[in-house]
N, C-alpha and C positions, 0 to 999 in steps of 0.2 A: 309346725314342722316345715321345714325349707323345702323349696324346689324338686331338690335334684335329692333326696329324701323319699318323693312320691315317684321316681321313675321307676319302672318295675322292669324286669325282662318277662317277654311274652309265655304266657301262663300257656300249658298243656300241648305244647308246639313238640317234646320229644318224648317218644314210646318206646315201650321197654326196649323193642330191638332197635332203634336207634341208639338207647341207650348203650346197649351191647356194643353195637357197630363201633360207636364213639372208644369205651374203651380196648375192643382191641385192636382196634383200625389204628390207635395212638401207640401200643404196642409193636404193632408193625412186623407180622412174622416174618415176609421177604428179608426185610432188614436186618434181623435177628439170624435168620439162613446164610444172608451174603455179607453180612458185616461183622454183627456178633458171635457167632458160632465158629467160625473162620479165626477173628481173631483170639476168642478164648483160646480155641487151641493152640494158635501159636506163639502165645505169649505167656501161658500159664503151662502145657505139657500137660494139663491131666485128663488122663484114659477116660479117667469114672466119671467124664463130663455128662452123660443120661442120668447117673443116679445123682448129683449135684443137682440138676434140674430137679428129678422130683423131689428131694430135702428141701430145696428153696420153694417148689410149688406150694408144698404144705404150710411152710411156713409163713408164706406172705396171703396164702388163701386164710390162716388165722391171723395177721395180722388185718385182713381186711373186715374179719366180721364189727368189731367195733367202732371200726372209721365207717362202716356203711353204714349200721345201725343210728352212730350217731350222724350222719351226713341227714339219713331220711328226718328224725327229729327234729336236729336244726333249723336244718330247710334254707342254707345258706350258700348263693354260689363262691363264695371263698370260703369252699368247704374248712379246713386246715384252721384258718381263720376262725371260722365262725363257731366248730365245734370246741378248740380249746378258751375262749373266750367264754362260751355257757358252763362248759366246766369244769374247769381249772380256776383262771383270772384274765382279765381283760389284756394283761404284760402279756401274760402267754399268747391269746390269740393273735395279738397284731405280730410277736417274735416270729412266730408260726406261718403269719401270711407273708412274711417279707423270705422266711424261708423256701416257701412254697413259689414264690416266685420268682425266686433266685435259681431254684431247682429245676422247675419245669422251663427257664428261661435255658439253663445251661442245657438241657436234654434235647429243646427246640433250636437252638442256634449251633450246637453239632452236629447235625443231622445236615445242615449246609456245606460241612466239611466232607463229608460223606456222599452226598451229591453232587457237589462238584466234582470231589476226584472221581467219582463212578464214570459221568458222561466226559470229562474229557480223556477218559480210560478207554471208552467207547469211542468216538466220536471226534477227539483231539482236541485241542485248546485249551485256555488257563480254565482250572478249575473255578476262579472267585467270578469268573464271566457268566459259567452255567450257573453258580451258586447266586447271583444276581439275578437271573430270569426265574429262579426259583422263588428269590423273595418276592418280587412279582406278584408272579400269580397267587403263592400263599396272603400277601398284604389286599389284594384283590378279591378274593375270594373271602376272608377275613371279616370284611363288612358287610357281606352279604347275609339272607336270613339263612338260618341252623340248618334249615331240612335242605338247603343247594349241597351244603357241606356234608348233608350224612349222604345221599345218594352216590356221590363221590367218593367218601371211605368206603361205601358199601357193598360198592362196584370192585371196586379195589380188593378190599379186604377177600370176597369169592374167590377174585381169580389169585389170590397168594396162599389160599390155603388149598387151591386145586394147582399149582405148582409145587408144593412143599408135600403135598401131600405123594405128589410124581416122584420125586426124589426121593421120598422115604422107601416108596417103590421099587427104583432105582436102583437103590443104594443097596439094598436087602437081598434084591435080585441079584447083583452081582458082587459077592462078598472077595475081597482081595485073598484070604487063604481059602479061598474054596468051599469055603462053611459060615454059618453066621457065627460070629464070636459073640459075646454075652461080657465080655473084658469089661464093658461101659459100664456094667452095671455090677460090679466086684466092689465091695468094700473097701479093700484093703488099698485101693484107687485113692482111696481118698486123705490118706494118710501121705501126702505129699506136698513137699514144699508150697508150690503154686496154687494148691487149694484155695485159701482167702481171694486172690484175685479172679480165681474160678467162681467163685461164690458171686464175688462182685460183678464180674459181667452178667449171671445168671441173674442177680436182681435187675441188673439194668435193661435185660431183657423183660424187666414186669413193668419197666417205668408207662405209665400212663392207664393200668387199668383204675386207677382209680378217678379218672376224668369224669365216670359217669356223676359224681358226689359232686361235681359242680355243677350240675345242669336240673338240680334240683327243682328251683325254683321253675325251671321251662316243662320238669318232665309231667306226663297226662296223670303218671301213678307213680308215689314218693315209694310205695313198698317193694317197686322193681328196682329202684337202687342196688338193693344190696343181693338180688337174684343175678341184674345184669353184672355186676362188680366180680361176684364169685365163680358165677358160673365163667367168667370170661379167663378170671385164673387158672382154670381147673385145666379148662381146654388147652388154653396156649401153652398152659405146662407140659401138657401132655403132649402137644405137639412139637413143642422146642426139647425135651426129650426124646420121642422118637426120630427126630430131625437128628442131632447131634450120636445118638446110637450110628444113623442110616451113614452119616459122616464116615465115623470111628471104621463100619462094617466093610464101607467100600474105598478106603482110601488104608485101611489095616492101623489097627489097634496102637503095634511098634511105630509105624511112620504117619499117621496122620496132622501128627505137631510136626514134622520136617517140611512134611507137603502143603501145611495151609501155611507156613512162613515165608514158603517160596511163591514169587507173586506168578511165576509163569506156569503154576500148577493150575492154574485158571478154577481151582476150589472156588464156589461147589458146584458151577455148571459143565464141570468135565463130569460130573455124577450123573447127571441128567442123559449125555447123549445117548445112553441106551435105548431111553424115552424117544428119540428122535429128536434130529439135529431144530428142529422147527422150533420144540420144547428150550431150547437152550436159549433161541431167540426173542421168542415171547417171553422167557424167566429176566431176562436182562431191560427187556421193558417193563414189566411188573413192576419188577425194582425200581426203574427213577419213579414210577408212580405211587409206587406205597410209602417213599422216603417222604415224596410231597404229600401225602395225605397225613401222614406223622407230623410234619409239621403242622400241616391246617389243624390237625385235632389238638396237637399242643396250644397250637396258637388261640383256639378259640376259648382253651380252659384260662389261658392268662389274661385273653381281656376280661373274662370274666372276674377272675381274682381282682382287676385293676378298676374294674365298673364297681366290685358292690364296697370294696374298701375305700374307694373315693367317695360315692353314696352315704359312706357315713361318719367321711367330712376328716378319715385315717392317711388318706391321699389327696392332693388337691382335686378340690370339688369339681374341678373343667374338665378331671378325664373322666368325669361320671356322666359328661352332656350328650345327649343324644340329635336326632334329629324330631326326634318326638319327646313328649312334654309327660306322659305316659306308659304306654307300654313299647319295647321295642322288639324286635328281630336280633340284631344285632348290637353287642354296644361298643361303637365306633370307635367312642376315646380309648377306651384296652384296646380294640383291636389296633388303633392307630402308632399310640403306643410302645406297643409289643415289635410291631414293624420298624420304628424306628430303631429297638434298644438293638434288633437282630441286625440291622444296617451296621451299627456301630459294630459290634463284635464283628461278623463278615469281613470291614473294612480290617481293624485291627488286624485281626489273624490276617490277611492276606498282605499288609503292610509290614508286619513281621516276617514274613517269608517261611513260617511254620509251614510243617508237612501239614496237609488238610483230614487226612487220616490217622496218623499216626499222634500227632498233637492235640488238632483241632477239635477231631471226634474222639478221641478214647479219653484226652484228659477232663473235657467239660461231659461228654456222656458218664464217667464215675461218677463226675460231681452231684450230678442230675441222682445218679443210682444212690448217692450217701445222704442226699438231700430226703429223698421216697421214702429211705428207709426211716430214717431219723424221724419224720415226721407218720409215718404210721407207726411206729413204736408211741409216739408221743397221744399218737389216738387212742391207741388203745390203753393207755392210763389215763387217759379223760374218760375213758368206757367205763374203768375201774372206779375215779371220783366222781362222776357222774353224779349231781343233786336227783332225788328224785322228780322232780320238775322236771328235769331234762330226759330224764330214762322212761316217762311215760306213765301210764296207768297198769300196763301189764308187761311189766321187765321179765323179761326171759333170763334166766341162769345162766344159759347157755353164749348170748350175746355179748351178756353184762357183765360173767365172774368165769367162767372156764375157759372160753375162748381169748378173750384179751391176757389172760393169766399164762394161757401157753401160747401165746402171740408173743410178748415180753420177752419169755425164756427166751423162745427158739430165736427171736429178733435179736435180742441181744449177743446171742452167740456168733451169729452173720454179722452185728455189727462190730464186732471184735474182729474177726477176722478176714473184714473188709478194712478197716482201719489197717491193721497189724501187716498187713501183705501191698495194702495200695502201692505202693513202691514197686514192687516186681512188674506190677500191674500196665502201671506208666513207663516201665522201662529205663525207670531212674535206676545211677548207677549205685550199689549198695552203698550207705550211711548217707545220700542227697539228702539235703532239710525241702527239697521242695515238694514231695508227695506230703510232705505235712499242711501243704499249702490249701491242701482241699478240706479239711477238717477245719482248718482255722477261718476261713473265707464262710463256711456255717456258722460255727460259733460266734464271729465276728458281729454277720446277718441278726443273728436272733437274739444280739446282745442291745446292739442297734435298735431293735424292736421295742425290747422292755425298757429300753432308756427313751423313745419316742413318744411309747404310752405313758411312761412316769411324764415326761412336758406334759404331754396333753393334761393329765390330771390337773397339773397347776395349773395349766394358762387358758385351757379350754374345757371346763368341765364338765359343758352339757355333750362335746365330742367325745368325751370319756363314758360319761354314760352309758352312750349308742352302742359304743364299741360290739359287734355282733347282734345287733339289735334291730338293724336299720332292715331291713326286710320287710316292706309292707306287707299288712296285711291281706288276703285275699281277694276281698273288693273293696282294698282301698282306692284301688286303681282301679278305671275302668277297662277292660277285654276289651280290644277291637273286634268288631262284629262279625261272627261265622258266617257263610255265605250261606255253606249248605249244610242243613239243621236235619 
């Protein structure tokens, strides 16, 4: 076995609430408050945006049971990767990882557009100036070891769910007709044009809880995987539905979509003043820092993708080097990587002269949201073929055949009608061929994949082999030594 084969990422360095942290900290509920929430309604219109939340909660909480299941058995940090590869075929998992990093690239490199426009919203000057201090510090902080990074989402993530949770307050407290309406949560809401693109910002609001499934390999216990995983959908669903109810309640059911299209509605920290004006200030700082934490938590799932698939020789072997020969903290060449691919896009979009929110963030944030889904769909029919080699000694029914079975359904009816509506979505004008640009740009990705793995087969075939493989064993690698025992 080669070199860069035996490098491992540092064994038992993240615990289950780190794990948590990690996934919703990448979630980002501020952002989902001031960005997501705001813009679904003003670009989709639909009332019944709380009961959309929980129809997608449920559904992506079953899509996650299979992808975590198999995430902890794998035991691979290019989760994506490495579960369809054990059980599907070797084409699959690399189609999978190049999708996977196409995805959470596009999700992590929007969020610049978003943060730029936020502080020079605030603060004044070109958006791509701020969005440049941002890559910064995320490329900075990036190489650094895991636990710098979780203290910081986890600082973060506290005080965004003690703001969002003041707004729900807020909001409730002062209902615009006088009374709380219950409209959000009507049915018959949902039966409206902009529904699919409702649907789609709603997943894209899930992008990133599945980050814990990469850190597999660092966490202290594989069987929090899928505790941290689900438990983290449950909450943020519940909270990005009472979030979007509290919206609807204090801004009125009829004009909430007029008010959040209009930018001098100052949606959704005019909700807040009630809270006290103070509240309104600290929410606006929250925000540039949980947008930066979204990235650093994306950015550190992608080096990971970009370490263990280079590891096994799927990517060139140099961005698997470390600074150690063994185990690391961080693995530099992804993180390095990742910084640069976000530099190029940054420059692009801002060389284009794209709106930074209205282009930058809502078209590549879809992409991210069609990319999640696509590929936990794809989870959870490796849940479904799953060798028993792969699925364990005591496979659960529930993990293995029900849950991934009504993951499928319900995933596939979101994926139809996030496809079907992306258009509306993006704000293309009816019949554009370019919302088609996002489906094709996946397809494309993971066509690419299976035609890279078919090379490898011919020209490299002990690289074919590995494919998902490469994951030393336990002590293969030696643990740098614990201080304190």
């Amino acid at each position: 076995m080669s070199m860069h084969e035996q490098v491992a990422l540092a064994r038992r360095t993240m615990t289950p609430t780190g794990l948590s942290i990690f996934g919703a900290a990448a979630s980002a509920p501020m952002v989902v408050l001031a960005g997501g929430l705001v813009t679904t309604y003003a670009t989709t219109r639909v009332t019944a945006l709380p009961l959309t939340f929980v129809l997608v909660t449920g559904v992506v909480a079953l899509l996650m049971v299979g992808y975590t299941a198999l995430a902890r058995q794998v035991g691979h940090p290019a989760a994506y990767y490495g579960i369809l590869a054990h059980s599907v075929s070797r084409g699959w998992g690399v189609a999978a990882g190049l999708v996977a990093l196409v995805a959470y690239t596009a999700i992590q490199t929007s969020l610049y557009g978003l943060f730029g426009a936020t502080l020079a919203g605030q603060l004044g000057g070109t958006w791509w100036v701020w969005a440049g201090i941002a890559w910064a510090v995320v490329g900075a902080l990036g190489v650094r070891a895991i636990a710098l990074s979780t203290w910081v989402l986890g600082g973060v993530l506290a005080l965004s769910l003690l703001i969002v949770g003041l707004f729900v307050a807020a909001g409730l407290g002062a209902p615009a007709d006088g009374a709380v309406s219950w409209e959000g949560f009507d049915v018959s809401g949902l039966a409206v044009g902009g529904i699919g693109g409702a649907v789609a910002l709603c997943v894209a609001a899930f992008m990133g809880v599945d980050a814990p499934g990469s850190f597999v390999e660092e966490a202290v216990d594989r069987r929090s995987i899928g505790r941290a995983s689900i438990t983290a959908v449950l909450v943020l669903g519940g909270v990005y539905a009472a979030a979007a109810w509290a919206m609807g309640v204090a801004a009125g059911p009829d004009t909430v979509a007029s008010r959040a299209a209009d930018p001098s509605s100052g949606l959704p920290f005019t909700i807040l003043e009630p809270a006290g004006q103070v509240w309104v200030g600290v929410a606006g700082v929250v925000l540039v820092f949980a947008i930066v934490t979204s990235m650093l938590a994306f950015h550190n799932v992608i080096a990971r993708y970009v370490f263990a698939m280079a590891r096994e020789g799927v990517l060139p072997t140099g961005l698997a080097r470390t600074d150690s020969t063994t185990r690391v903290s961080a693995p530099r060449g992804g993180s390095l990587t990742q910084t640069a691919v976000a530099a190029l896009v940054v420059v692009a979009f801002a060389a284009s002269g794209a709106d930074p929110v209205a282009v930058m963030f809502t078209w590549l944030s879809t992409l991210g949201a069609l990319g999640l889904l696509c590929l936990l769909l794809a989870a959870s029919i490796a849940a479904l073929a799953a060798p028993p080699a792969v699925r364990g000694e005591r496979p659960g029914i529930w993990q293995w055949r029900f849950a991934p079975v009504l993951g499928v359904l319900g995933g596939s009816v979101v994926l139809v009608a996030m496809v079907g509506n992306v258009g509306s979505l993006l704000g293309a004008a009816p019949g554009s061929p370019y919302p088609l640009l996002l489906p094709a740009i996946l397809t494309a990705t993971a066509t690419a994949g299976g035609m890279w793995a078919a090379h490898l087969r011919r020209t490299r075939p002990d690289v074919y082999a590995g494919i998902g493989h490469g994951t030393p064993k336990t002590h293969a690698v030696p643990d740098a030594l614990h201080i304190s025992i």
